[in-house]
MDAnalysis code that builds the backbone (N, CA, C; Angstrom):
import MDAnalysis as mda
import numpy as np

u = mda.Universe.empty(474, n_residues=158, atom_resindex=np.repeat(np.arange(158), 3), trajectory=True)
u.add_TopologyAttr("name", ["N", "CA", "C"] * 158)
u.add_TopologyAttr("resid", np.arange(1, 159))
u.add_TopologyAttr("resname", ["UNK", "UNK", "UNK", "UNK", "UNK", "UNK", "UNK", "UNK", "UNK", "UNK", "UNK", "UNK", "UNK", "UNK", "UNK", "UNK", "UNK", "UNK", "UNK", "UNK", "UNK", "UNK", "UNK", "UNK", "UNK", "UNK", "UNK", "UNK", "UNK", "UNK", "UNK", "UNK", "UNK", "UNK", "UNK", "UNK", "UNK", "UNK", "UNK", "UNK", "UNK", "UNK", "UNK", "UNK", "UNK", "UNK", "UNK", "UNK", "UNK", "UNK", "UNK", "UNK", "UNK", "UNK", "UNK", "UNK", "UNK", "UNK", "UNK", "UNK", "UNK", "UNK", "UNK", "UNK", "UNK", "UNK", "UNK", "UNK", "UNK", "UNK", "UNK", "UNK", "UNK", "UNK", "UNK", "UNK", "UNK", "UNK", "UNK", "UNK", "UNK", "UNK", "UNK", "UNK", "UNK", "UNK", "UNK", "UNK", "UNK", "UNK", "UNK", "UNK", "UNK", "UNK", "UNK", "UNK", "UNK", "UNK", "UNK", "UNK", "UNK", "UNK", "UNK", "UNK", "UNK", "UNK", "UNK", "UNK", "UNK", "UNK", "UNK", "UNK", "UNK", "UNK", "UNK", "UNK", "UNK", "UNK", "UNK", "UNK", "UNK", "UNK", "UNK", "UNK", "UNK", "UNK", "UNK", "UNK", "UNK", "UNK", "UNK", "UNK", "UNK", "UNK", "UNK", "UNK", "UNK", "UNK", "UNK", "UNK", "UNK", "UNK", "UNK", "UNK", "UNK", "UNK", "UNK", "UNK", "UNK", "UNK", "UNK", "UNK", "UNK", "UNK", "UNK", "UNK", "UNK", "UNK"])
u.atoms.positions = np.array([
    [0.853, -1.170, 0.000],
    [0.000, 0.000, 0.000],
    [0.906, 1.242, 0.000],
    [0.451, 2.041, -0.540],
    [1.146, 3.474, -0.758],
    [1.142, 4.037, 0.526],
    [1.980, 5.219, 0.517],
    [1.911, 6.335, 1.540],
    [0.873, 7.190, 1.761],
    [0.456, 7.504, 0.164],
    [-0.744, 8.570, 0.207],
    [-1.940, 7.734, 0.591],
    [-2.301, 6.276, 0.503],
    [-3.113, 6.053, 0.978],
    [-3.453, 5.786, 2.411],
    [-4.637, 6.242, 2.790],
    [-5.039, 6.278, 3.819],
    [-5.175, 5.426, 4.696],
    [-5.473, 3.993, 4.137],
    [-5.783, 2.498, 4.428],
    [-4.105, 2.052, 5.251],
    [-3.874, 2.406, 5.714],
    [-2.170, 2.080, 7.089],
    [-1.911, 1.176, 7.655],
    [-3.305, 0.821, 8.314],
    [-3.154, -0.012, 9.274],
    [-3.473, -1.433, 8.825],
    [-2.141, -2.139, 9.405],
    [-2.463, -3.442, 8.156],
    [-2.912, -4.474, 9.846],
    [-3.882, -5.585, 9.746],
    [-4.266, -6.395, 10.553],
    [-4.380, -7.732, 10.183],
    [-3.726, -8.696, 10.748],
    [-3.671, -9.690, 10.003],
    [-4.893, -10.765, 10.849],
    [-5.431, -11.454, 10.043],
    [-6.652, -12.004, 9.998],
    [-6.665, -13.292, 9.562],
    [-7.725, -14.287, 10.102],
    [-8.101, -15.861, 9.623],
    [-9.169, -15.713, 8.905],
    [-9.927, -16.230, 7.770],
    [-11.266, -16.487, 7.802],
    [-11.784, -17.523, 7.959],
    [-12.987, -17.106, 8.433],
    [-13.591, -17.966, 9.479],
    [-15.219, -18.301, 8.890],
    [-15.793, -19.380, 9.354],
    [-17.485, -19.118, 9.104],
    [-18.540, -18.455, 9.623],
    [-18.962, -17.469, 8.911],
    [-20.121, -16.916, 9.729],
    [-21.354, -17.617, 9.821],
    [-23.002, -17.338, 9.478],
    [-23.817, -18.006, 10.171],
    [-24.595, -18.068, 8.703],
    [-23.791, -17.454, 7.705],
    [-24.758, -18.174, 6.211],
    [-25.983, -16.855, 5.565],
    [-26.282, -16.131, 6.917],
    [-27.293, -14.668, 6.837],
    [-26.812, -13.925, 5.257],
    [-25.591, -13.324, 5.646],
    [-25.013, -12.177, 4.056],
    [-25.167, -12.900, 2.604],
    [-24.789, -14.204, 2.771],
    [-24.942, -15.064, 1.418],
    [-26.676, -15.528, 0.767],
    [-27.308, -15.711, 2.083],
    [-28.542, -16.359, 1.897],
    [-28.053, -17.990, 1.881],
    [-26.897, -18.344, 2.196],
    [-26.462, -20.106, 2.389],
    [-27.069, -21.096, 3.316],
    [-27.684, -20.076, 4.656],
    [-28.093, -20.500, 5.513],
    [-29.714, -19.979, 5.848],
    [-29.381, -19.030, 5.773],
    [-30.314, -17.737, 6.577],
    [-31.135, -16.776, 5.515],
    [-32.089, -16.580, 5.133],
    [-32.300, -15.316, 4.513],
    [-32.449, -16.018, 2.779],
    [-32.799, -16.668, 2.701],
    [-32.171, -17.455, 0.943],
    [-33.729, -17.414, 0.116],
    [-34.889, -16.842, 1.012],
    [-36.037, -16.124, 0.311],
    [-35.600, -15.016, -0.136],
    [-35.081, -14.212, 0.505],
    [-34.295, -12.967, -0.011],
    [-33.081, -12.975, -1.102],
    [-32.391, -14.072, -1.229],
    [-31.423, -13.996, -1.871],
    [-30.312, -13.383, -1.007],
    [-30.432, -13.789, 0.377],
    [-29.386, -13.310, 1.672],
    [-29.859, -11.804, 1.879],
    [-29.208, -11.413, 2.828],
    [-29.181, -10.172, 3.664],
    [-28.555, -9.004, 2.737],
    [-27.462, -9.387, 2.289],
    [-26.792, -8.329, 1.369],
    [-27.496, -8.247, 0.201],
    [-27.924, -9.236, -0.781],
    [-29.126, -8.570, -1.783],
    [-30.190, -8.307, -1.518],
    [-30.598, -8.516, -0.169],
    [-31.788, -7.691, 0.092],
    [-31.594, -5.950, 0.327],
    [-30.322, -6.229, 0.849],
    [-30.121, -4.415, 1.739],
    [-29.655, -3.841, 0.307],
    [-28.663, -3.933, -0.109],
    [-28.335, -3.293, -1.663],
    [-29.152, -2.475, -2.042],
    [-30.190, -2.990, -2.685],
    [-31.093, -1.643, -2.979],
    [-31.469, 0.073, -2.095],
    [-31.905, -1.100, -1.414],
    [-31.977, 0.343, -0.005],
    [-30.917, 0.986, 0.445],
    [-29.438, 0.773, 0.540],
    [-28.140, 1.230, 0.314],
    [-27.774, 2.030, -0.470],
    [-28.260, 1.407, -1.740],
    [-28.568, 2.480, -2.935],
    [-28.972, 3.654, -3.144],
    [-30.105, 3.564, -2.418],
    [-31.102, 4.378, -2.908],
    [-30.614, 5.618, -1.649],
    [-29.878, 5.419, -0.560],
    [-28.758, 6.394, 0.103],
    [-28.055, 6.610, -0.200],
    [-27.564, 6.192, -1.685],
    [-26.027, 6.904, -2.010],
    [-24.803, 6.070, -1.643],
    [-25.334, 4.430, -1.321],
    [-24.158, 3.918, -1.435],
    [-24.276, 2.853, -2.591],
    [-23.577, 2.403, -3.405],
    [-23.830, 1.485, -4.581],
    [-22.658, 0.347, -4.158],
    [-23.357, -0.678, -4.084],
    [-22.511, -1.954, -3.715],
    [-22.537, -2.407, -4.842],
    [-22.699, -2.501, -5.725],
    [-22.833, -3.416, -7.253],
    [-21.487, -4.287, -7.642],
    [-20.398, -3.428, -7.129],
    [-19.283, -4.546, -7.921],
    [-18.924, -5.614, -6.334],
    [-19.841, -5.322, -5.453],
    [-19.290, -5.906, -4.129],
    [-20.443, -7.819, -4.144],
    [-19.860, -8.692, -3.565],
    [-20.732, -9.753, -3.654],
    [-21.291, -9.789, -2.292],
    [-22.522, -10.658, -2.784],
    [-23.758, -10.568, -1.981],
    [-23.337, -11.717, -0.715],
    [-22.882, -10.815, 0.016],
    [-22.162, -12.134, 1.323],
    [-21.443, -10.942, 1.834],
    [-20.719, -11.655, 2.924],
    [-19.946, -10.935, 3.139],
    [-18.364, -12.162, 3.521],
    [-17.247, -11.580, 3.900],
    [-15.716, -12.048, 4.429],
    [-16.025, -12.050, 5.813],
    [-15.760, -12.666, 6.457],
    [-15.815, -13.269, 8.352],
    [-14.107, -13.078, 8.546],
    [-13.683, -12.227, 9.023],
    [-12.194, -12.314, 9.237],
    [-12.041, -12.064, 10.538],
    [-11.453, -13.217, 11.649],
    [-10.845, -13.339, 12.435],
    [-9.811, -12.637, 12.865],
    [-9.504, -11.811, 14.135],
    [-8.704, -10.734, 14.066],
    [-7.797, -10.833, 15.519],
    [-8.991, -12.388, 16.230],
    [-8.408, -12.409, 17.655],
    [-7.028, -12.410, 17.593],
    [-5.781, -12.110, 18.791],
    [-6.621, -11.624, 20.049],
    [-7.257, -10.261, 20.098],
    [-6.646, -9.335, 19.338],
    [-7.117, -7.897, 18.573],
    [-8.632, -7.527, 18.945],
    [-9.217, -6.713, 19.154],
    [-10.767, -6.766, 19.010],
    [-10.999, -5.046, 17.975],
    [-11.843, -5.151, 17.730],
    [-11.992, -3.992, 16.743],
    [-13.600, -2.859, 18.009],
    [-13.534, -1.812, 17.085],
    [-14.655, -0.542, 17.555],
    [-14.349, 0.368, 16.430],
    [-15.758, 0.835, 15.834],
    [-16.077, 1.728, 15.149],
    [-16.067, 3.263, 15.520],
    [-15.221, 4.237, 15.035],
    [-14.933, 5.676, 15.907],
    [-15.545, 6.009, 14.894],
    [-15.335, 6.772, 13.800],
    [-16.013, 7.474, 12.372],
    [-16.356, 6.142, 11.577],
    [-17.400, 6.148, 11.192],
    [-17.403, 5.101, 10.430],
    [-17.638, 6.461, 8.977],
    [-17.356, 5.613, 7.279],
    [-17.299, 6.433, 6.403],
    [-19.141, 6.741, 6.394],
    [-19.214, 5.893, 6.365],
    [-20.806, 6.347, 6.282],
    [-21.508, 5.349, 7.451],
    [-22.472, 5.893, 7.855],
    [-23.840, 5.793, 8.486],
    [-25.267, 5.656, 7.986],
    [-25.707, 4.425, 7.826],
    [-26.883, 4.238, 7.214],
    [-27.910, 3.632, 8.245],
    [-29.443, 4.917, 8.615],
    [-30.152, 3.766, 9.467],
    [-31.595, 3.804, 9.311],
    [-32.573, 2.872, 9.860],
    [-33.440, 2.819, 9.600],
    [-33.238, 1.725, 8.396],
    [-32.524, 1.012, 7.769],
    [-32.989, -0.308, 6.776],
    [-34.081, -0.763, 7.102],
    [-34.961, -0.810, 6.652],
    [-35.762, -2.467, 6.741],
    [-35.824, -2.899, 5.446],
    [-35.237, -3.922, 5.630],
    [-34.741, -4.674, 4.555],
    [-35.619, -5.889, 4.701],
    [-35.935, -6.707, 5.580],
    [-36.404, -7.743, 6.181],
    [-38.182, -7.014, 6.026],
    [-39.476, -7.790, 5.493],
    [-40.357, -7.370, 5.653],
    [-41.106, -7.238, 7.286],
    [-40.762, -8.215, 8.116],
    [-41.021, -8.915, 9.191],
    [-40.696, -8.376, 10.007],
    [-39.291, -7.852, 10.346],
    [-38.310, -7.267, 11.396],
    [-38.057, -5.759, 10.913],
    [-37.832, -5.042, 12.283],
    [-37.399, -3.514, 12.062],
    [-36.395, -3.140, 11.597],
    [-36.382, -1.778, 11.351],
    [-35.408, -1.169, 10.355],
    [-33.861, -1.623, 11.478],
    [-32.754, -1.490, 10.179],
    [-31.495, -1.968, 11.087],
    [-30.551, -0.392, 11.337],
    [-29.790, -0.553, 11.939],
    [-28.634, 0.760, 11.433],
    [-27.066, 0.201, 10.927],
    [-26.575, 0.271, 9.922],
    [-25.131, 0.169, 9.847],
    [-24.388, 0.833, 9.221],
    [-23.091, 0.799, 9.840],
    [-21.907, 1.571, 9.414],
    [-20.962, 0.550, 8.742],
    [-20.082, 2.096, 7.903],
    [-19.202, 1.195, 6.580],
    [-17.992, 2.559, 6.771],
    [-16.927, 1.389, 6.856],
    [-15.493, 1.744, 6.950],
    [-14.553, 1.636, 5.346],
    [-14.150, 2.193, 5.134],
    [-12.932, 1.711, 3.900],
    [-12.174, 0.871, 4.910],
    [-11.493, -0.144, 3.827],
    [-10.724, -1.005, 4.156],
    [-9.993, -1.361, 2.611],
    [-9.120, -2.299, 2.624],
    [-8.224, -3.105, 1.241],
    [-8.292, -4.804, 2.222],
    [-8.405, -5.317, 1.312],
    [-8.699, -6.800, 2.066],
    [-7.059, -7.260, 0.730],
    [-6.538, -8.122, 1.901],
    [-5.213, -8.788, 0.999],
    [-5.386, -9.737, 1.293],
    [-5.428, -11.015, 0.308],
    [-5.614, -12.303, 0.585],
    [-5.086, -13.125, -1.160],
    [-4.623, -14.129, -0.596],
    [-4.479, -14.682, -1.859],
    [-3.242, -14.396, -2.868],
    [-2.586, -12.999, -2.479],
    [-1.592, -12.066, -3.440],
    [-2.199, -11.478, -4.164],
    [-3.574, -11.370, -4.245],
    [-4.247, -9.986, -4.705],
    [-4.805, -9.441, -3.447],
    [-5.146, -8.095, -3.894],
    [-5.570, -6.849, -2.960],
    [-6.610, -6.510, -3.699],
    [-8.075, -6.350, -2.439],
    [-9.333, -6.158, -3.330],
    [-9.957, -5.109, -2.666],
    [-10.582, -4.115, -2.999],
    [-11.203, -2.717, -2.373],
    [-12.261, -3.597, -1.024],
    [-12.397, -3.155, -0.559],
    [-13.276, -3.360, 0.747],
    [-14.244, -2.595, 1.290],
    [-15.056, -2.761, 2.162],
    [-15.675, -1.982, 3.396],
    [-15.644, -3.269, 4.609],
    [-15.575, -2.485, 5.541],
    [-16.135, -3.372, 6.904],
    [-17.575, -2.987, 6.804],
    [-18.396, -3.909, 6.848],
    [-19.736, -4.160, 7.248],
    [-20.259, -4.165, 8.710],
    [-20.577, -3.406, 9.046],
    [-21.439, -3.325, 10.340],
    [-22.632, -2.925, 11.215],
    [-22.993, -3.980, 11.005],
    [-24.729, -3.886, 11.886],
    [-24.865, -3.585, 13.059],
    [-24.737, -2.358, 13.717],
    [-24.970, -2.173, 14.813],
    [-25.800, -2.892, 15.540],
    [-25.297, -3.191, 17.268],
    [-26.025, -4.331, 17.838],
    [-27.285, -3.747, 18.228],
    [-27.407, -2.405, 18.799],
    [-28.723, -1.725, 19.451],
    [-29.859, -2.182, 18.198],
    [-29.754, -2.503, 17.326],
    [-30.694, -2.740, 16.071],
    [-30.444, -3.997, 15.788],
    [-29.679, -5.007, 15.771],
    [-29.996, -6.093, 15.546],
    [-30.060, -6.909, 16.205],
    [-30.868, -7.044, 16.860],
    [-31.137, -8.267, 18.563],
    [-32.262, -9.128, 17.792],
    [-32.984, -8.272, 16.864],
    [-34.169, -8.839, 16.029],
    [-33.969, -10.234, 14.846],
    [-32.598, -9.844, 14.564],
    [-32.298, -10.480, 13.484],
    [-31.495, -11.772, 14.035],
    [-30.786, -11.643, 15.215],
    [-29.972, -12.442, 15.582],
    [-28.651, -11.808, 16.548],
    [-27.778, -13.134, 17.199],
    [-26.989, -12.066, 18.093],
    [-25.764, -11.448, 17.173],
    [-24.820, -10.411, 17.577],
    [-23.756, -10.087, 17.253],
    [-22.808, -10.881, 17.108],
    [-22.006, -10.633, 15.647],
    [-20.871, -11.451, 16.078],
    [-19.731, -11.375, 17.042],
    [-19.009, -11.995, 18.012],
    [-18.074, -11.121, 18.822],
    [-17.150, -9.966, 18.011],
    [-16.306, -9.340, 18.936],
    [-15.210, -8.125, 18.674],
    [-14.229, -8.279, 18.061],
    [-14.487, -9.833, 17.896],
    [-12.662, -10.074, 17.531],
    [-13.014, -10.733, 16.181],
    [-14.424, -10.838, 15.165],
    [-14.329, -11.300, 14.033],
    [-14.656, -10.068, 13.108],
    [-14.383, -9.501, 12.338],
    [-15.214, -7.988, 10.969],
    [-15.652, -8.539, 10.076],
    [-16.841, -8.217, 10.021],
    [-17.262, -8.277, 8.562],
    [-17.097, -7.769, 7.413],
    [-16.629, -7.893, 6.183],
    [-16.133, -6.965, 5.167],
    [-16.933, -7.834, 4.254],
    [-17.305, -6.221, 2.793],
    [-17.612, -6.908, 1.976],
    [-16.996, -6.579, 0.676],
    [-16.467, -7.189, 0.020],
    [-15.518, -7.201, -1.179],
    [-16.056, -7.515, -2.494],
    [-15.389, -7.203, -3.665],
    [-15.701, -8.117, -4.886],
    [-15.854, -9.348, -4.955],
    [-16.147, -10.946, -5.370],
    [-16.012, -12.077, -5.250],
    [-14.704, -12.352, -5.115],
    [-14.162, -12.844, -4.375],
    [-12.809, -13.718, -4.290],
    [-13.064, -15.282, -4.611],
    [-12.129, -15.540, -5.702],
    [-12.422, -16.540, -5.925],
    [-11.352, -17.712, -4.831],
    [-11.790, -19.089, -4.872],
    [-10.836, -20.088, -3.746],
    [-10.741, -19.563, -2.746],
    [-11.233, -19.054, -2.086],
    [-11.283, -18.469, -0.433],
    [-11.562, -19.556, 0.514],
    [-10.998, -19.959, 1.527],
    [-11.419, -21.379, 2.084],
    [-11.514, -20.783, 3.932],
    [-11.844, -21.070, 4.769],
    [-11.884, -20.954, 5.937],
    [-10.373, -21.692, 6.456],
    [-9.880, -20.750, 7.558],
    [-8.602, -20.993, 7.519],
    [-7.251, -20.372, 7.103],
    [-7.634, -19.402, 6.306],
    [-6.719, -19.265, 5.311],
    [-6.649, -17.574, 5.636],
    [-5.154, -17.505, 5.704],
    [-4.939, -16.328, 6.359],
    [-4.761, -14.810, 5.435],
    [-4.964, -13.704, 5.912],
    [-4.497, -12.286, 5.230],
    [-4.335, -11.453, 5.940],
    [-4.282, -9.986, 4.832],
    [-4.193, -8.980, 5.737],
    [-5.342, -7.869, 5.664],
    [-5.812, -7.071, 6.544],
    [-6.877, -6.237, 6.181],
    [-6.338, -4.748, 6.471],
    [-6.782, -3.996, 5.763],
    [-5.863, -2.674, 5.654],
    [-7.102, -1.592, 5.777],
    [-6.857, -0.701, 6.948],
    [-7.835, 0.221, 7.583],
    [-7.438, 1.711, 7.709],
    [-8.187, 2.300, 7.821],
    [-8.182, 3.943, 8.000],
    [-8.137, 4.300, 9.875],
    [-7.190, 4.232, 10.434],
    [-7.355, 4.238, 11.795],
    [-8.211, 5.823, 12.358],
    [-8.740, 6.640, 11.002],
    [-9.809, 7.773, 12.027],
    [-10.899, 6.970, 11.706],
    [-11.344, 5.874, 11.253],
    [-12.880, 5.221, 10.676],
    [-13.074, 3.974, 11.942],
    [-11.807, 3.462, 12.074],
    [-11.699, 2.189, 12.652],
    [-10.671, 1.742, 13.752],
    [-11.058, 1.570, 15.255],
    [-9.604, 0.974, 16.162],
    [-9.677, -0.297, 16.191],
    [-8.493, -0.776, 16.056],
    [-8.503, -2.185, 15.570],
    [-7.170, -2.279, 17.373],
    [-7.248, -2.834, 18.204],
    [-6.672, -2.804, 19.258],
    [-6.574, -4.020, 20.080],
    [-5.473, -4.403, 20.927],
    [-5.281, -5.669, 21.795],
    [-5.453, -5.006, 22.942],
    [-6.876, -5.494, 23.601],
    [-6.991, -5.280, 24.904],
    [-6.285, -5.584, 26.031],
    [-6.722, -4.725, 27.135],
    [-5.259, -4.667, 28.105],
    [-5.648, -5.559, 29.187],
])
């Protein structure tokens, strides 16, 4: 990563399995998952996920735990879900490195005060990011994630 870019803070990460919700693999697969459901409505705020896939990256960060200070944007009120209330989440820049390519990013995050409805939080120590498709991605398999430290503290508790 360059100097001029902002993205500094490099964190190295496992991926891991999440619960199947972002893909629709598990959870949500009337919708076509959580992320093609929200997309539109994302949209229609001025954020365009289109080249991003409908899932999201589970990256493991223990022992590290992460907290959102600025997030780049703030989106709330989703209801995305016909059933359940509107959600709120925030989106960080990030660069996800995995594989020996480097792919544009956001951290994905559903604030918990809003999603108790949908299900619990994931702990502190896994981020959600959502990227272009990576292809061969396997659980296990390690990288690096590259952050804006005024958007995001990525920190080993004391």
């Amino acid at each position: 990563m360059s100097d001029q870019n902002p993205l500094r803070i490099s964190t190295e990460f496992t991926l891991t399995s999440g619960r199947g919700a972002a893909s629709g693999m598990r959870e949500y697969a009337e919708l076509g998952g959580s992320i093609a459901a929200q997309k539109p409505l994302f949209a229609a705020r001025g954020l365009d996920l289109s080249a991003f896939y409908n899932g999201t990256l589970n990256l493991d960060i223990a022992p590290r735990r992460f907290s959102i200070i600025a997030p780049r944007l703030k989106l709330e009120n989703i209801c995305w879900h016909p059933d359940l209330p509107g959600e709120t989440f925030s989106f960080c820049a990030a660069a996800l490195e995995i594989g020996g390519a480097v792919y544009p990013a956001l951290v994905y995050y559903p604030h918990p005060e809003t999603k108790a409805a949908y299900g619990t939080m994931p702990p502190d120590t896994m981020i959600e990011v959502l990227a272009p498709f990576v292809e061969n991605v396997r659980r296990g398999q390690q990288g690096e994630l590259w952050t804006d430290s005024n958007e995001i503290d990525i920190f080993l508790p004391s």
